[in-house]
VOGU-3710 file (C-alpha; in Angstrom, 3 decimals, decimal comma):
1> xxxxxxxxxx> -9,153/31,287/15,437  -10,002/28,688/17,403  -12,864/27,422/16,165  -11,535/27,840/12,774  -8,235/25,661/14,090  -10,384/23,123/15,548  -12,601/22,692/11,900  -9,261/22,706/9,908  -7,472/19,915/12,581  -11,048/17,686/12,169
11> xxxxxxxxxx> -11,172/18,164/8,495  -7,351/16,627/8,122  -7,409/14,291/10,648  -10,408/12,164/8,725  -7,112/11,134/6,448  -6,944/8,659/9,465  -8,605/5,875/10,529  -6,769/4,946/13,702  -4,502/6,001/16,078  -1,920/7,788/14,196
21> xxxxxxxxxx> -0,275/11,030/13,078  0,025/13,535/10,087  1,612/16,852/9,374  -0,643/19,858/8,273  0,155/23,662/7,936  0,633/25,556/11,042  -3,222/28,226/10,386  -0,934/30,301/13,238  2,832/30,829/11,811  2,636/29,485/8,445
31> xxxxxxxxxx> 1,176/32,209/6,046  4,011/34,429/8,174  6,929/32,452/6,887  8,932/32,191/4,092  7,878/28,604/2,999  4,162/28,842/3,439  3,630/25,477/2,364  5,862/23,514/4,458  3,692/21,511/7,048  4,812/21,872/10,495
41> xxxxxxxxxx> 2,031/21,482/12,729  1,774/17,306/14,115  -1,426/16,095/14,871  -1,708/12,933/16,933  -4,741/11,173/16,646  -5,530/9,500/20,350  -9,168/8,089/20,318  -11,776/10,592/20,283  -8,926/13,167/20,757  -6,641/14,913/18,642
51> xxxxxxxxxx> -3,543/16,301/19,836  -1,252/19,013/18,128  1,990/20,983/17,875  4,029/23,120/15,875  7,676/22,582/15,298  8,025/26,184/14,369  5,765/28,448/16,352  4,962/25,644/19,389  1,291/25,940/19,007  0,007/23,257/21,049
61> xxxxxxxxxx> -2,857/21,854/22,875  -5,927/19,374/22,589  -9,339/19,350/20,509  -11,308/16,802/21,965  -15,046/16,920/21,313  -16,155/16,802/25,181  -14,636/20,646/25,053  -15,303/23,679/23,508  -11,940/24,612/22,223  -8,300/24,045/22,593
71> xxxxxxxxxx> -6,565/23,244/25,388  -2,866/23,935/26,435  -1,347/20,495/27,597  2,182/18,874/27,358  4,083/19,217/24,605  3,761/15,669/23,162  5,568/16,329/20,245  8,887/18,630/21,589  12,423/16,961/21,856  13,799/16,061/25,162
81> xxxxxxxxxx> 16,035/18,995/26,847  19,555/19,071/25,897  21,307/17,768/28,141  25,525/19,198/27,977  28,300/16,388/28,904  29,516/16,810/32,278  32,476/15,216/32,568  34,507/14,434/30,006  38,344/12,374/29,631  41,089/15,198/27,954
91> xxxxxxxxxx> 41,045/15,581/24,704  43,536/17,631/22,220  43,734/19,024/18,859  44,441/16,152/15,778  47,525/14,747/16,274  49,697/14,418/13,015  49,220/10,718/13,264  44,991/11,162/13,408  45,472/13,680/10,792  47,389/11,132/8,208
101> xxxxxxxxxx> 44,754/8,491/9,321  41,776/10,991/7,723  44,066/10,997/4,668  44,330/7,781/3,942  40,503/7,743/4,047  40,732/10,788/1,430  39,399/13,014/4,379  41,352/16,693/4,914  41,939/18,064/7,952  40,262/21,075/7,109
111> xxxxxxxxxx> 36,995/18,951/6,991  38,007/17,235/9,965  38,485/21,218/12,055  35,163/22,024/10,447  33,025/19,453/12,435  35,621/19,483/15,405  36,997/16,272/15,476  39,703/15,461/18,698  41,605/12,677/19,695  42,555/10,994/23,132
121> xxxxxxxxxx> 43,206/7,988/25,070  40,185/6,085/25,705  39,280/2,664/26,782  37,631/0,805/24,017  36,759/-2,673/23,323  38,803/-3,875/26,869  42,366/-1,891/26,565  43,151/1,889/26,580  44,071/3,350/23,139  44,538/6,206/21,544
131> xxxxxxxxxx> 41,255/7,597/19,922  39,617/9,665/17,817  36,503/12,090/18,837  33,394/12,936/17,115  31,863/16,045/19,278  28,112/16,269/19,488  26,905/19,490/19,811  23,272/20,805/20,127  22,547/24,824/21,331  26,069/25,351/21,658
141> xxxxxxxxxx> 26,627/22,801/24,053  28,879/19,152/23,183  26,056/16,596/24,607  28,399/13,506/23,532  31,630/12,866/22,092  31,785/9,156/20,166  35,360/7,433/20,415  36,970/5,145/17,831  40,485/3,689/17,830  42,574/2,728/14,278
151> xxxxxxxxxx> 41,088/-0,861/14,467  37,290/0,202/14,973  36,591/-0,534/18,582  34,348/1,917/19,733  33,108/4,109/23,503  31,158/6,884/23,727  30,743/9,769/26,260  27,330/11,220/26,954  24,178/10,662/25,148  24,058/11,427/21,693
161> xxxxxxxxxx> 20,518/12,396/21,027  20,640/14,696/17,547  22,209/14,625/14,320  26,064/14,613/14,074  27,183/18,107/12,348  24,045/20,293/11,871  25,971/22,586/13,143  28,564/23,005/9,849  26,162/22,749/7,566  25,830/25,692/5,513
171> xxxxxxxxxx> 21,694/26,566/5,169  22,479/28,403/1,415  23,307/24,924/-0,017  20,582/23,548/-2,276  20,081/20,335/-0,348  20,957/18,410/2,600  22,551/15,002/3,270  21,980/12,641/5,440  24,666/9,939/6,140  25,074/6,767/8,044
181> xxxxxxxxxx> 28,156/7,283/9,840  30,053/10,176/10,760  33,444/9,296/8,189  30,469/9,428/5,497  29,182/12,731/6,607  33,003/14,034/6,377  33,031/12,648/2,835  30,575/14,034/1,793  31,183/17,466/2,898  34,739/17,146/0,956
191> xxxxxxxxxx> 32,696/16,687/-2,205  31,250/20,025/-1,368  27,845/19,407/0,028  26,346/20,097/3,574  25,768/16,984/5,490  25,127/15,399/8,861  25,137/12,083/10,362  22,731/9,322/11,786  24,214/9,259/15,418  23,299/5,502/16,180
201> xxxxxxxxxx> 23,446/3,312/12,803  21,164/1,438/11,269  18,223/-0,632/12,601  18,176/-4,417/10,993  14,822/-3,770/9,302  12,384/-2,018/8,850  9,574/-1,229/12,048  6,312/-1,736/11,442  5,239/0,720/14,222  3,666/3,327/13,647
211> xxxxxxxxxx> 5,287/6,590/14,110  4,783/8,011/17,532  7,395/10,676/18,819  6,477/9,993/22,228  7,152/6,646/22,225  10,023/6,299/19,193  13,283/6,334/21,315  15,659/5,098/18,748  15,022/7,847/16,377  14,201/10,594/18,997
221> xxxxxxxxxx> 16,989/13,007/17,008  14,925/13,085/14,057  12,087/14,508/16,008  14,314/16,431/18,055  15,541/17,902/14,861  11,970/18,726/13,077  12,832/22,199/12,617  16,273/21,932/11,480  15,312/19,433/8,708  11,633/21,667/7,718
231> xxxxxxxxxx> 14,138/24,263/6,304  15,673/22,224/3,765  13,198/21,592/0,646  15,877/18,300/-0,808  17,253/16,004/1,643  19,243/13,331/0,107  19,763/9,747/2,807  23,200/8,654/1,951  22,636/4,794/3,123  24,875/1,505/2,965
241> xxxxxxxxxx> 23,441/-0,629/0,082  23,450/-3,354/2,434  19,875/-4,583/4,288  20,397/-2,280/7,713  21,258/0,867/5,489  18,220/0,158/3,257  16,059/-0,081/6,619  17,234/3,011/7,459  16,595/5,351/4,964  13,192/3,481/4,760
251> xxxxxxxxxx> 13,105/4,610/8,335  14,196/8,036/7,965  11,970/8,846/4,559  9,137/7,872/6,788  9,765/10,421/9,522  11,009/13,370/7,335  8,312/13,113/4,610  8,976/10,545/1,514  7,960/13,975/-0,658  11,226/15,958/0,153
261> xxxxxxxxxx> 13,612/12,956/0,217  15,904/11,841/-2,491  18,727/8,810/-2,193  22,381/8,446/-3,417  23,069/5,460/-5,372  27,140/4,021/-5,043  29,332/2,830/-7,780  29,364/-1,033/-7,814  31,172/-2,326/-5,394  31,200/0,538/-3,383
271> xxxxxxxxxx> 28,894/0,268/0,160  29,103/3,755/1,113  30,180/7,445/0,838  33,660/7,481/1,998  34,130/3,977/0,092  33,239/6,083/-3,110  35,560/8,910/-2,269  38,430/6,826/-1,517  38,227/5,020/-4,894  36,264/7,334/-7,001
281> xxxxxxxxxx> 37,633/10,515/-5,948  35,150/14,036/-4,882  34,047/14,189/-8,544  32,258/10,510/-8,668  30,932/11,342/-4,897  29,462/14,626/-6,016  27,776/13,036/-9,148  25,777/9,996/-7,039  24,543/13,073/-4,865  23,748/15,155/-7,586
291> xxxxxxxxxx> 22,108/12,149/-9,782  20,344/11,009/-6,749  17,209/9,322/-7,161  13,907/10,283/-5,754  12,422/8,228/-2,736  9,754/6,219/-4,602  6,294/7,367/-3,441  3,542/5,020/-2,454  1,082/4,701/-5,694  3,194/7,421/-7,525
301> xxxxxxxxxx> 5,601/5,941/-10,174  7,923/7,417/-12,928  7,739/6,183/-16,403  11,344/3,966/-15,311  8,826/2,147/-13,356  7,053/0,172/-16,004  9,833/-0,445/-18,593  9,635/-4,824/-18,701  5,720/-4,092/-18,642  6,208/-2,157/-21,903
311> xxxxxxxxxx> 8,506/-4,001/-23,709  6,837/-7,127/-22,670  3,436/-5,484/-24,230  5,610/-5,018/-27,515  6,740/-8,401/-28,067  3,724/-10,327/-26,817  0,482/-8,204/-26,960  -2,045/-7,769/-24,346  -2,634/-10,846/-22,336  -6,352/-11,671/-23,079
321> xxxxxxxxxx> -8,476/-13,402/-20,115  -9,194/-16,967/-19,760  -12,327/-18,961/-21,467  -15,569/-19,508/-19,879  -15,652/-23,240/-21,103  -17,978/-21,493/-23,931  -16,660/-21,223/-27,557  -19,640/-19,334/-29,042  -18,997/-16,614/-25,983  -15,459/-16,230/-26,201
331> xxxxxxxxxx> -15,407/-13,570/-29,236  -17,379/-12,018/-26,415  -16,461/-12,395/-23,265  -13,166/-13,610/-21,640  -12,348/-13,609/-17,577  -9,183/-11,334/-17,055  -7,195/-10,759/-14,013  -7,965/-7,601/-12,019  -11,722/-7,070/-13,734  -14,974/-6,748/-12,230
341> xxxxxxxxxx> -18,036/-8,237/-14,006  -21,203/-6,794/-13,633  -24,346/-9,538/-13,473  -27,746/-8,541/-14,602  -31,033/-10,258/-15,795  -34,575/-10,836/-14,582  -35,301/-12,759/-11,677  -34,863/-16,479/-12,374  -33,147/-16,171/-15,393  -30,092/-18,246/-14,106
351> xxxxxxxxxx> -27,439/-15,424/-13,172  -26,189/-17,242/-10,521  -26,288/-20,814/-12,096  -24,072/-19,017/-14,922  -21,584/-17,822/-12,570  -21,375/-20,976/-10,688  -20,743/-22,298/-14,670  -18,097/-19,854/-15,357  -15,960/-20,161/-11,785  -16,593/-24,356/-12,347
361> xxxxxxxxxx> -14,824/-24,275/-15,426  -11,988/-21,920/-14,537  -11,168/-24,067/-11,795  -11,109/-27,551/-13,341  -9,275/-26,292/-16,789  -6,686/-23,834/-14,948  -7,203/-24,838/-10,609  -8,238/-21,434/-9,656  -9,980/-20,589/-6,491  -13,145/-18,710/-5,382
371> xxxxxxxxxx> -14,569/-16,892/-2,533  -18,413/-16,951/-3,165  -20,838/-14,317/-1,157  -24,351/-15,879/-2,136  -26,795/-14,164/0,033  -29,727/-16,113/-1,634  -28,136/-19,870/-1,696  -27,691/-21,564/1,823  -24,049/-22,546/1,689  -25,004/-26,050/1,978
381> xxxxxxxxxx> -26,901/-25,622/-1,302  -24,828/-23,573/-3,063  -22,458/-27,056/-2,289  -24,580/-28,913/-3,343  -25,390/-26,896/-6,757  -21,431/-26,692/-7,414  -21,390/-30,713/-7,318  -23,877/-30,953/-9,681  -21,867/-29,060/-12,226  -18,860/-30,874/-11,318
391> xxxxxxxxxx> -20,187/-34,410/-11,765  -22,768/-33,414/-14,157  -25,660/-35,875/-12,460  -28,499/-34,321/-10,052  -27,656/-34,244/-6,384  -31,359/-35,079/-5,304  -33,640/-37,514/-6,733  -34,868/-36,969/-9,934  -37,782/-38,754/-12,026  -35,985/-38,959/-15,068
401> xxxxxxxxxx> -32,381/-38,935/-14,553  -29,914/-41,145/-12,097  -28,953/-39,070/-8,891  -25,139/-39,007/-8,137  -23,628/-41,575/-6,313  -22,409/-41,363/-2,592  -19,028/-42,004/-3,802  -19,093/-39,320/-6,653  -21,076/-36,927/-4,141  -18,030/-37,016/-1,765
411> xxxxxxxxxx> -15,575/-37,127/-4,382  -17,436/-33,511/-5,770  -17,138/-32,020/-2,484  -13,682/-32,728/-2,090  -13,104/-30,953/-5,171  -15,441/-28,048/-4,059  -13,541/-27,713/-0,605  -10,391/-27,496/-2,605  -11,803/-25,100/-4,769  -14,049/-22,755/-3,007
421> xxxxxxxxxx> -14,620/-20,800/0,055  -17,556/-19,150/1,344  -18,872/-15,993/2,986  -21,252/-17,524/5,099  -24,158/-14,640/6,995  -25,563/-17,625/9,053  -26,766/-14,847/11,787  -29,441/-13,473/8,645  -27,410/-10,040/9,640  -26,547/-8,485/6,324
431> xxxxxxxxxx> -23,081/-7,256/5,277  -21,107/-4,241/4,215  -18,851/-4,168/1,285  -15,951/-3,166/3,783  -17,046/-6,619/5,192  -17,234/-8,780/2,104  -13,808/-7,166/0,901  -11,749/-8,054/4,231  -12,835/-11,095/3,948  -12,046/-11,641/0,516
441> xxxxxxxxxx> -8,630/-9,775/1,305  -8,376/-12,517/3,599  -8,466/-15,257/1,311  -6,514/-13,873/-1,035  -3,705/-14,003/1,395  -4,180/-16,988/3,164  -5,832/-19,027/-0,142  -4,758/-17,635/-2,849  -7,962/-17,194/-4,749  -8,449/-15,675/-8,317
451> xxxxxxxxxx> -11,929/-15,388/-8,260  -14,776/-13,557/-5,967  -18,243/-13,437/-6,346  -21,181/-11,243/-4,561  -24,774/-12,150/-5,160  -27,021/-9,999/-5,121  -26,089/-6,640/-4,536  -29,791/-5,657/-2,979  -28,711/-7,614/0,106  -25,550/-5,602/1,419
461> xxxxxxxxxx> -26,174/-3,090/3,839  -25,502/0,747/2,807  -24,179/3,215/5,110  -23,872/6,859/5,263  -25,503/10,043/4,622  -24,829/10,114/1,023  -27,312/9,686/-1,733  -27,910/6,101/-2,960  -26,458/7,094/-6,379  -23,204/8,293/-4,478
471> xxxxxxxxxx> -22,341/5,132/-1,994  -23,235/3,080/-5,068  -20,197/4,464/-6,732  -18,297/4,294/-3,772  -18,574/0,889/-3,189  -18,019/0,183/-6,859  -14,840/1,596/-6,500  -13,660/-0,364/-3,144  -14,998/-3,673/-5,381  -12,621/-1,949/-8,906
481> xxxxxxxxxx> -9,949/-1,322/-6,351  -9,827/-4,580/-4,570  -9,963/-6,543/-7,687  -6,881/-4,382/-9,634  -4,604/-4,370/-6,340  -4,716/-8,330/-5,595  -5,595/-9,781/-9,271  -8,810/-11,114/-8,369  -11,782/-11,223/-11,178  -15,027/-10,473/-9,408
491> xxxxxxxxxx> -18,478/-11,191/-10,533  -21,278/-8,985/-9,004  -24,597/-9,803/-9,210  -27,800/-7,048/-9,419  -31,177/-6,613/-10,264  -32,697/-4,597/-12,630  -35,701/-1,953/-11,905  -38,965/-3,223/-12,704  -38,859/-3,662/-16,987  -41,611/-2,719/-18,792
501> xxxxxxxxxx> -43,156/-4,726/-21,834  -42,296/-4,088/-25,279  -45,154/-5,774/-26,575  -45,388/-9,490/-25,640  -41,615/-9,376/-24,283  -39,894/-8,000/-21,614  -36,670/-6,566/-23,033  -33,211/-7,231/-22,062  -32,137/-5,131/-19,132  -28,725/-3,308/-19,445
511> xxxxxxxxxx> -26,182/-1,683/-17,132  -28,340/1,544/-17,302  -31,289/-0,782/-16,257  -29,699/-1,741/-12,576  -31,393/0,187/-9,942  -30,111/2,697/-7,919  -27,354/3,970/-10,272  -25,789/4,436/-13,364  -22,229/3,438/-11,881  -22,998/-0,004/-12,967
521> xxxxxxxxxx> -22,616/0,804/-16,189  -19,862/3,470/-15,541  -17,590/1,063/-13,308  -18,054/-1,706/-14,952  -14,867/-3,752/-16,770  -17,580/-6,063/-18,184  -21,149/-5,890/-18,392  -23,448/-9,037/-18,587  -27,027/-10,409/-19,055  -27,581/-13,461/-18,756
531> xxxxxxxxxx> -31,548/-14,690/-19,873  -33,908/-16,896/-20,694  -33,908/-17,788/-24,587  -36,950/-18,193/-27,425  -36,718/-22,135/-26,845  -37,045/-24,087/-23,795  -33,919/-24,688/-21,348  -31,594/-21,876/-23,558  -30,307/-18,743/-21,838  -29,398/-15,912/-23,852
541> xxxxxxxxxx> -25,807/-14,447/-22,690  -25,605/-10,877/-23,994  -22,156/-8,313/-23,432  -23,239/-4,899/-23,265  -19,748/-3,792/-22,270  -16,500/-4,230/-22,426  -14,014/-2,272/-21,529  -10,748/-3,654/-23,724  -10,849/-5,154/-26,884  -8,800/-7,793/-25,819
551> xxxxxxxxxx> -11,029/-9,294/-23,108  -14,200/-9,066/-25,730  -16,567/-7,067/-27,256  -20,204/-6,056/-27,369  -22,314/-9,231/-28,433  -24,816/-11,927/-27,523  -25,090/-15,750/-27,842  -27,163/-19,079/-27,245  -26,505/-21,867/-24,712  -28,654/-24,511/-23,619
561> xxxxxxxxxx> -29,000/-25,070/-20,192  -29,510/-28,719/-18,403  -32,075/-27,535/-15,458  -31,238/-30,336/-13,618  -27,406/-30,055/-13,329  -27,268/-26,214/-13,917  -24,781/-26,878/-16,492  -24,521/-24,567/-19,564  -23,473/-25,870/-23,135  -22,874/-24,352/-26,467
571> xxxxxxxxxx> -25,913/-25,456/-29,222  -23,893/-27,022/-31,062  -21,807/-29,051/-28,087  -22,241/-32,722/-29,127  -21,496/-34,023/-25,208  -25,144/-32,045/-24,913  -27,584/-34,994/-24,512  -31,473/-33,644/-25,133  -32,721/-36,598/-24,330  -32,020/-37,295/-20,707
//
């Protein structure tokens, strides 16, 4: 089994790349118990290590590949030993005047005898008073007793480490809740339900930690209590709707699994449970617990979830994607948000001069901003190349046509720093896509940029065992992803295989034409070829796919091309000069 342990712990753990934890099925105890699929065993992931334990049968121990099988170690993952109150002020039964206190806050004694409240005198807040208690109790054993007085100053005996009132809950109810304060707890368990209390409040906001049980004091009871809460299937968080309560059911649907957690929502104006029950009465309580929502799930959404979209797609129709700067191409070819353009043609046939064209245009007519990877253009180049189609004059000296001037060549480059950043491999190292895409992560947080580019594709470095056809797709995907989650259109530039002639012409290469893979084609949002036309300086811009009608269609057109700017303009452009 241990072998087979070892294989399973490996195999899950890969869903991690860092130090962190996860929750699989116990291969020891769980095919024995009643819920099979509940996960139980925690796996911390510590360097080359991997360290694990079950809540339910305490399998524990350490794979680490230096060893040939588990090893028994501490128990990382086990609560702290319960630790019984020592000494401890008198205390009595619920005085008549405690008792009328609870009803005013629609709270019966019965509920109060059922979680064991007392009362006392206690100093609180500076003075003596009489209190009431809120017993702790874990194994049988009161490990803390909290103390409030009538006017909410508050002491508290002993440490309380667990959950307020697991112990009168009653495990045939069809869910559990989980409540910020102990008067909550009793308010809810008035409406009928089973529930228990956070026994510290609720943090400010949210940590950004991650979860460690080792080293995540403040919330030590919910690990303490792992098996306790694995036998309920529903567990609703019964927050404040201010910010601290919202951190903590954030905080507490990240420990107990966001999968098996549901939360109340109050009646306006109402911050709480025992707020509800006091002006709502058990019947309004009992419906926000029984309507409760489920605890949205990262990437998983319910229908509810994209209402304005919808209706906004009624009344104003798919948003189509800006204009290249190219009338004659736009029944073809518009640059959307989230899309990734796919760049083919023959070597020299100006694929990267038309992208430069496109990304100029964008940023003069709507101040967009680029992150360029050009693996084939020095940056200071590429610079210079993106002047040129920004003033429109040569940047070196030309035999028939005026250079730029110093003043516009500096003006140009202003506008370029503005408008552009650049992925510069000055080492000649090449580059992973996971490099290229942190970077352009990068500048879409600190920049702002709506635009990427990667040129060529033949230059980034491909790792892993996979087939070429395989890690093709793969990093197609990271590109699709990348672009979709941050609204970024990227253009990525790649060769075609060797064409053969179809007579006296080489014919047009397609997606299905890129080497290595037909992913190109498959992955693509748009598919482009941009080459050289029947007449002199013209380039031929065909779209061999398109994914939505509303960003184009399949189609080709003319532009001529100015060689010595790099600029692109429809035939029938009059600010087209031919005779410069």
């Amino acid at each position: 089994m241990s072998s087979n342990l070892n294989d399973l712990i490996r195999a899950e753990a890969r869903q991690i790349n860092h130090v962190g934890e996860l929750r699989i099925k116990c291969p020891e105890c769980s095919e024995t118990r009643k819920k099979k699929h509940e996960r139980t065993l925690s796996c911390r992931v510590d360097g080359d290590s991997i360290v694990y334990y079950c809540h339910h049968c305490n399998l524990s121990g350490v794979i680490d590949d230096e060893s040939p099988g588990p090893v028994q170690t501490t128990n990382f993952f086990k609560p702290s030993t319960v630790v019984p109150i020592t000494e401890v002020g008198p205390t009595q039964s619920l005085t008549s005047e405690w008792i009328d206190w609870l009803e005013l806050r629609s709270l019966s004694k019965a509920t109060a005898e059922q979680f064991g409240l007392v009362c006392g005198e206690r100093h609180c807040g500076g003075k003596t008073s009489e209190a009431i208690g809120f017993p702790y109790r874990s194994d049988g054993h009161i490990t803390a007793i909290k103390w409030r007085t009538s006017d909410k100053r508050w002491t508290q005996e002993g440490a309380a480490r667990t959950f307020w009132g697991m112990e009168a809950v009653n495990p045939e109810h069809e869910f559990l809740c989980v409540a910020e304060g102990e008067l909550d707890a009793m308010a809810l368990r008035e409406s009928g339900v089973s529930a228990i209390s956070v026994p510290n409040g609720a943090p400010t906001q949210v940590s950004e930690k991650a979860l460690s049980p080792e080293q995540d004091k403040r919330f030590a009871y919910v690990w303490a209590a792992q098996e306790f809460l694995e036998g309920w299937s529903k567990i609703i968080i019964c927050g404040d709707t201010d910010a601290p309560g919202k951190a903590l059911s954030e905080e507490l649907a990240r420990r107990i699994g966001r999968a098996k957690c549901w939360r109340a929502v109050w009646p306006d104006g109402c911050k709480d449970a025992n707020q509800t029950l006091m002006e709502h009465g058990i019947g309004t309580l009992r419906e926000c617990v029984e309507n409760a929502e489920p605890f949205p799930l990262a990437g998983l959404f319910g229908a509810d979830h994209y209402v304005d979209r919808v209706s906004s797609l009624y009344n104003k129709g798919m948003i189509k994607g800006k204009s290249t700067g190219f009338a004659s191409l736009d029944p073809y070819y518009t640059v959307a948000d989230s899309a990734l353009t796919v760049v083919t043609g023959l070597p020299s046939a100006g694929k990267s001069q038309f992208c430069d064209a496109v990304t100029v245009h964008l940023a003069r007519q709507h101040d967009w901003k680029f992150a360029m990877c050009s693996f084939e253009n020095p940056t200071d180049l590429h610079c210079a190349k993106l002047a040129e189609q920004y003033i429109g004059l040569p940047f070196f000296e030309s035999p028939e046509r005026d250079r730029m001037s110093q003043a516009q060549m500096e003006e140009a480059m202003a506008w370029v720093a503005d408008h552009y950043v650049f992925i510069d491999q000055e080492d000649g190292s090449g580059a992973t896509i996971d490099d290229i895409l942190e970077r352009f992560q990068s500048s879409v947080s600190r920049l702002g940029i709506r635009g990427a580019c990667i040129d060529p594709f033949n230059y980034i470095e491909m790792r892993g065992e996979a087939s070429e056809t395989h890690l093709i797709s793969d990093m197609l995907t990271k590109v699709q992803n990348f672009a979709r989650a941050n609204s970024v259109h990227v253009w990525f530039v790649a060769h075609p295989t060797k064409m053969q002639r179809d007579g006296g012409r080489v014919p047009v290469p397609e997606g299905n034409d890129i080497s290595g893979s037909f992913a190109w084609f498959a992955k693509a949002d748009i598919g482009m070829t941009v080459g050289r036309g029947m007449m002199p300086n013209t380039a031929d811009i065909t779209i061999w796919k398109c994914r939505h009608k509303w960003h184009g269609s399949h189609g080709s057109t003319t532009l001529n091309f100015d060689p010595d700017t790099g600029r692109y303009f429809d035939e029938d452009d009059s600010d087209f000069d031919w005779d410069f």
